[in-house]
N, C-alpha and C positions, 0 to 999 in steps of 0.2 A: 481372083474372086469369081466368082460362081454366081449368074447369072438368070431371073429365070424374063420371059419376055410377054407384056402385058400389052395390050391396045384401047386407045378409047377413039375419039370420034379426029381426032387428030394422025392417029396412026401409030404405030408399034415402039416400042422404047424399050431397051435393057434394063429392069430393076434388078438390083442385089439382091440375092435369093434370099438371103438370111432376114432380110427389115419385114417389117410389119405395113410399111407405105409401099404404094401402087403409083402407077403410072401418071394418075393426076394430082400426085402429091411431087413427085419427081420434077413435071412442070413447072410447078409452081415453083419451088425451090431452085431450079435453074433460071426463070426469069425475074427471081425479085432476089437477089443477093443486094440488100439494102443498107439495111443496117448491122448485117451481121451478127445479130441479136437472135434471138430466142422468145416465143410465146411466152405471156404470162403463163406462170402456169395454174391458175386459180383461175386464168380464159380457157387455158386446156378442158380443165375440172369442170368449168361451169358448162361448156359447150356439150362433155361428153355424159354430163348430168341430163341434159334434152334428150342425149340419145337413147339413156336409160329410160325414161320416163316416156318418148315415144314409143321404145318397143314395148315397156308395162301396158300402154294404153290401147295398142293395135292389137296384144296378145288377146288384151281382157273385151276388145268387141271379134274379136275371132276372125279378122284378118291376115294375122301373122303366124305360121305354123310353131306350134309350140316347141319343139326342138329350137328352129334357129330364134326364136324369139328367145328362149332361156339361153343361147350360147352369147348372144348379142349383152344380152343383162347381164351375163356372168363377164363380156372382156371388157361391159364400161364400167365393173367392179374395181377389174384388178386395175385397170385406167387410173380409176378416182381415188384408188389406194399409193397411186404415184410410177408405177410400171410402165414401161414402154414408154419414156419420156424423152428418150434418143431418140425416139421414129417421129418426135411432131419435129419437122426440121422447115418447116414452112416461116419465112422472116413475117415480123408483126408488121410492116409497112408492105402494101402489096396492091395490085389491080383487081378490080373482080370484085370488088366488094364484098370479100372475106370468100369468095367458093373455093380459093388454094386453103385457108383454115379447116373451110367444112368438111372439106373433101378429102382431107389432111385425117383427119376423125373418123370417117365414113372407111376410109380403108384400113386405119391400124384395127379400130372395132371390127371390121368385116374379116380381116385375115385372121385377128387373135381368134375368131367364133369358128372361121374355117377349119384351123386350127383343133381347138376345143371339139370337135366334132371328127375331129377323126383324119382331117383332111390336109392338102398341101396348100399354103399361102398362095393366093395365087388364080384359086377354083373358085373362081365367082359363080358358079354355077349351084355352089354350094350354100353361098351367101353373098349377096350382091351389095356392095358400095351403096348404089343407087336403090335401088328396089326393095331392098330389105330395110339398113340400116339410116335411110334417108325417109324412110316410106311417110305418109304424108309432111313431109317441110321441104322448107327452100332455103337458100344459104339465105333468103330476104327475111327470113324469121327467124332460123336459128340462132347467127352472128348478132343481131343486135339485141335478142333475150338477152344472149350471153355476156354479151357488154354490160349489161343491167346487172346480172344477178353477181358479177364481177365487181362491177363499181360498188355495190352494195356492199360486198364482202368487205372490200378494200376501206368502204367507209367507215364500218363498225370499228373495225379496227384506228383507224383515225382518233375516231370519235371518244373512244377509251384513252386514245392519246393525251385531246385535248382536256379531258377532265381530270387526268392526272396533270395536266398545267396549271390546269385553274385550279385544284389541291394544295402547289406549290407555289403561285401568285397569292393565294389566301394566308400559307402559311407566313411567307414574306410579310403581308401587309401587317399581320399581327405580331411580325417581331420587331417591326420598323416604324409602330404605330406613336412611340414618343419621338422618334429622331428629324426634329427640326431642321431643314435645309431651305432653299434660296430655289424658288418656283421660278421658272424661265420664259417668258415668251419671245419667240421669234429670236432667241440664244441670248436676250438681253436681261438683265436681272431681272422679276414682275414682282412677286408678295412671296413670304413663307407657305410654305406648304411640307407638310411632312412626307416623308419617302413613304411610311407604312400607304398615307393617302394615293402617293404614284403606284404602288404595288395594289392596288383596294382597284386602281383603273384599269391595269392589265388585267386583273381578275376578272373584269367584266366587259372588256370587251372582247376577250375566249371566252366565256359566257355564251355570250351573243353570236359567236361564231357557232357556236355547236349548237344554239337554236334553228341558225341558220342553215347550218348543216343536215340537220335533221330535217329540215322540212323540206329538202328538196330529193328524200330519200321517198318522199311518196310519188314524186315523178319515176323513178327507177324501178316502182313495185307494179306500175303496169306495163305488160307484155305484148306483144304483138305473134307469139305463136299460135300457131292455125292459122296465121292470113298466109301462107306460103307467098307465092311469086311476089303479088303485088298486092295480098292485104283482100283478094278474095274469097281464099281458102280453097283455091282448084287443086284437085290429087287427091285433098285429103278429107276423109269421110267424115262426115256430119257428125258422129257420134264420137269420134277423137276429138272435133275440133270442143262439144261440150266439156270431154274428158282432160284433154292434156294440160290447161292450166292448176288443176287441182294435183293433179298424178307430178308434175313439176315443182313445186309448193312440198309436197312431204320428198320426193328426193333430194331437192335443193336444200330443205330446211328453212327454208324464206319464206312468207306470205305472199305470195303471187297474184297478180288479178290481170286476167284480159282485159286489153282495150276496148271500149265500147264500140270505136270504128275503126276497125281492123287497118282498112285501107289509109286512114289518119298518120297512125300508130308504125304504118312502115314505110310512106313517104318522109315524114317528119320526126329529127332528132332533135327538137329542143330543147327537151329533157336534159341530155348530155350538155347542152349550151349553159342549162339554169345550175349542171352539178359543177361544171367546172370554171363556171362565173365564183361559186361558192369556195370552191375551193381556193381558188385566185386571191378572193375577201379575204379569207381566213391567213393567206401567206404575206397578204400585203399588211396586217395589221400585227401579225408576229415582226416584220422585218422594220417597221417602224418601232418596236420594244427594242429590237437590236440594237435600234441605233439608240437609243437613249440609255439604253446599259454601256453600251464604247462609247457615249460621250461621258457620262457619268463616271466609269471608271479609270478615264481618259489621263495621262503622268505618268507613272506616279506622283513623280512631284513637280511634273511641269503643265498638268492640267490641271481638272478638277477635283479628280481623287477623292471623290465624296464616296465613294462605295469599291471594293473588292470584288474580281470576279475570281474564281478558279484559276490558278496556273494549271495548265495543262498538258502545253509541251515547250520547248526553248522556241523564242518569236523570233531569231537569227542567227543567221551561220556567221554573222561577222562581227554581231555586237553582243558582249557579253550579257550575260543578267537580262537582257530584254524578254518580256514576256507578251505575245498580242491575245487579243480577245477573240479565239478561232473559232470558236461555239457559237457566240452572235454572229460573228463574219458569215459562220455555213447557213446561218438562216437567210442571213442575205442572198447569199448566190441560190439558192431554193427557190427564195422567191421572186427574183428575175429570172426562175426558170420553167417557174408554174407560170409567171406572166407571159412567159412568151409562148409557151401550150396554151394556155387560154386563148390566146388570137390564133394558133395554129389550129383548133375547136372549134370559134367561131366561124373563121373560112370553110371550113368544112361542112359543118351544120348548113349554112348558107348556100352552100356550092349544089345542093342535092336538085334533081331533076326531076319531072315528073313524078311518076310513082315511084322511086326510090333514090335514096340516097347511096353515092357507089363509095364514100370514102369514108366508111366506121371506120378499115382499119387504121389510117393517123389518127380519127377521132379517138379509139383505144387507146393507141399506141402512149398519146400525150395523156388523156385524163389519169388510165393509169398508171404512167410514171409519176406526174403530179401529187394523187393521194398519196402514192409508196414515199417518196422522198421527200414531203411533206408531214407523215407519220415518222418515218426513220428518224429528219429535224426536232421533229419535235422531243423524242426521248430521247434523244442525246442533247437537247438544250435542259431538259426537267434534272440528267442524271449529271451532268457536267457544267452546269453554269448556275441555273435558277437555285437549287437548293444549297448550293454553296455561296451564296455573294454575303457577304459581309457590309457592314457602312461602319464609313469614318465617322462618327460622332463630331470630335471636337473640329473637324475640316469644317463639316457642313453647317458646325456654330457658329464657324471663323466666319464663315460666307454671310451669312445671316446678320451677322452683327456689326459686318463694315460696308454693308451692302445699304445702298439710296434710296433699294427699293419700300424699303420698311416706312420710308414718307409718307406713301400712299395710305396710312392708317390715322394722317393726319386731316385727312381731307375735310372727312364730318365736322373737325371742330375750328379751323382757321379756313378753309377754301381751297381750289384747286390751285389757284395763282400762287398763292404765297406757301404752299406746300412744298410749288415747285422752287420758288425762290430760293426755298433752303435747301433744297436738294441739289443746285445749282454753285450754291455756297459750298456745303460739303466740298462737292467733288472738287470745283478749284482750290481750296485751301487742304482737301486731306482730312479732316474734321470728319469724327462721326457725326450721325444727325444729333444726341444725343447732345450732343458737346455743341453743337451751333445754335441748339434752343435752348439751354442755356446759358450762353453765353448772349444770346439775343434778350433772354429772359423773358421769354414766350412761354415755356410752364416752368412748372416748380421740379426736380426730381422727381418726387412722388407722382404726379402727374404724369411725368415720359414714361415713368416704367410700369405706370396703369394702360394707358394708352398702347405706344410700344411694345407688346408682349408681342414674340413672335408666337408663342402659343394658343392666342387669344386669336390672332390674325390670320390662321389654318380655319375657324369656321365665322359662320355668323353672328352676330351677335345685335344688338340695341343701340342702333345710329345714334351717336352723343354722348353714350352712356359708359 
């Protein structure tokens, strides 16, 4: 291999002639072998979307010579087109509070332009990393825009998720909306309640997720570029610092707004705490539907079996015919894994020090893995379980109709006590309620099956009546 040799403030290094990365991307990538992983690359996209948009705005106040100002917009073209995605080689968990990222960008932009210009990768002289392609920012302002305009992306998409859920919780509720079953509290029989009514509550508690969602998408829309270092905006000229949130906004395609206090906006990620507290909501309130879909579909014939999920793939290498519930299952391990990035976010958030915070990149790292496999979850639970479950009718009749809990509708008209007395009676002797009030001779037939209706007892109605 072919070799060509770069220096920065640390001293001389061999880069591979052929990459588009420099000597402090090299660093970087030799001291943080982490995770082994790979940049987002919509963090790639979103980072080198700043850098287009800094050199539009340094060209347009006549800072930046226009040659290298067009060579620079022309390589974070073909960047944002998806090109040169082998040279970001910098791992998403790192020290430095993302400058192995920035710097990561600052040279594949600066060689691809060297390049484009006639030149050999390499000739900073031609186009500088630092001076040109960095020219007014700091990795203090760029890395954590880019986290923002990142999370946001990743959220839309989410957020489309969940309303093709709550589509599919809606459609359920209206096909389930006669099929009477046996309401549960605390796993013990409580009142009928019909399944459409359980489907009607999923509906709206995604609902309420994606209000919540969205509302913490206005924290993400303020930006902290032009505070460079520490949120004073030293390097970078007055007339950028006006410019670059607007010049950002139409490259990005986002609505962007500056922070009001620069120096705020880049000590402080809360923001990132409030997105991925929501996120966290949204996974912990999916993983509890899980479980009441594996309880509910739970037997065949040795649980409850009141509803069908999708068979999907064989549930054992040992036992024949077994089918398990893998779809709810994935949503579980999701979201014991978005919980555990939520506190690995929190610590971070928390950990920051004076004027900045050194650890966006796990803060990244976790939020957006959390969105993505939180979104992935979800359209494979809408495509492979939700729109397929079926209900057992006559099961959940069964349940309903040998069930004690159906007493409770006796209350209004004999009392709490002697409600339970026969509820009491039942279960020792085996007897439905049905059958011990009249044989107590406490009402008439006609009476029980006024009273009694598990249909009547899914809403409210006229105490006594």
């Amino acid at each position: 291999m072919e070799f060509r040799v770069e220096s920065d403030s640390i001293g001389e290094k061999r880069v591979p002639k052929g990459v588009y990365y420099g000597v402090q991307t090299l660093r970087g990538a030799d001291n943080f072998r982490i995770t082994g992983l790979k940049l987002n690359k919509e963090f790639i996209k979103s980072v080198v979307q700043i850098k287009k948009a800094a050199a539009i705005t340094n060209l347009e106040i006549g800072i930046l010579e226009e040659n290298i100002g067009n060579a620079i917009i022309k390589a974070c073209d073909e960047i944002i087109e998806g090109k040169f995605k082998e040279d970001f080689i910098i791992d998403p968990i790192q020290g430095g509070a993302g400058t192995s990222i920035n710097m990561n960008a600052n040279e594949v932009i600066a060689n691809r332009a060297i390049e484009l210009l006639g030149k050999e990768k390499g000739n900073y002289q031609v186009v500088h990393p630092n001076d040109h392609v960095n020219m007014g920012q700091s990795t203090n302002d760029v890395i954590p825009t880019a986290g923002k305009i990142t999370a946001l992306r990743l959220i839309s998409k989410n957020i489309e998720k969940l309303k093709e859920l709550s589509l599919a919780f809606g459609k359920k509720a209206a096909e389930f909306k006669s099929v009477i079953k046996m309401g549960r509290t605390q796993l013990q029989d409580a009142v009928p309640i019909t399944l459409g009514q359980e489907f009607c509550a999923y509906n709206a508690v995604v609902k309420r997720d994606i209000a919540r969602i969205e509302r913490v998408k206005t924290e993400l829309e303020v930006v902290n570029i032009g505070g460079t270092a520490v949120g004073t905006g030293i390097n970078a000229d007055s007339r950028y610092i006006e410019r670059i949130v607007p010049r950002l906004s139409f490259v990005s395609g986002i609505n962007l707004k500056m922070a009001e206090d620069l120096i705020d906006s880049t000590q402080n990620l809360d923001g990132f705490s409030a997105v991925s507290s929501a996120i966290k909501t949204c996974a912990v309130n999916l993983s509890k539907i899980a479980n009441d879909l594996r309880l509910m579909s739970s037997g065949p014939r040795a649980g409850l079996g009141e509803i069908n999920l999708p068979a999907k793939q064989n549930g054992s290498s040992i036992m024949p015919g077994k089918v398990n519930p893998v779809i709810p299952e994935v949503i579980n391990q999701i979201a014991f894994n978005i919980i555990g990035n939520d506190v690995t976010v929190s610590m971070a958030v928390e950990a920051g020090q004076l004027e900045l915070n050194a650890f966006e990149p796990v803060i990244f790292y976790n939020i957006f893995e959390s969105i993505e496999t939180l979104t992935n979850g979800i359209d494979t639970f809408i495509k492979n379980c939700v729109l397929g479950i079926t209900a057992n009718k006559e099961i959940c009749n069964e349940f309903v109709n040998n069930s004690v809990g159906i007493v409770t509708a006796l209350c209004p008209y004999i009392g709490y006590t002697k409600s339970a007395r026969i509820a009491k009676t039942a279960i020792k002797t085996g007897e439905s309620i049905k059958r011990v009030l009249l044989r107590e001779g406490i009402f008439k037939e006609k009476e029980i099956n006024s009273i009694i209706n598990p249909l009547k007892m899914t809403k409210p109605g006229i105490v006594g009546k």
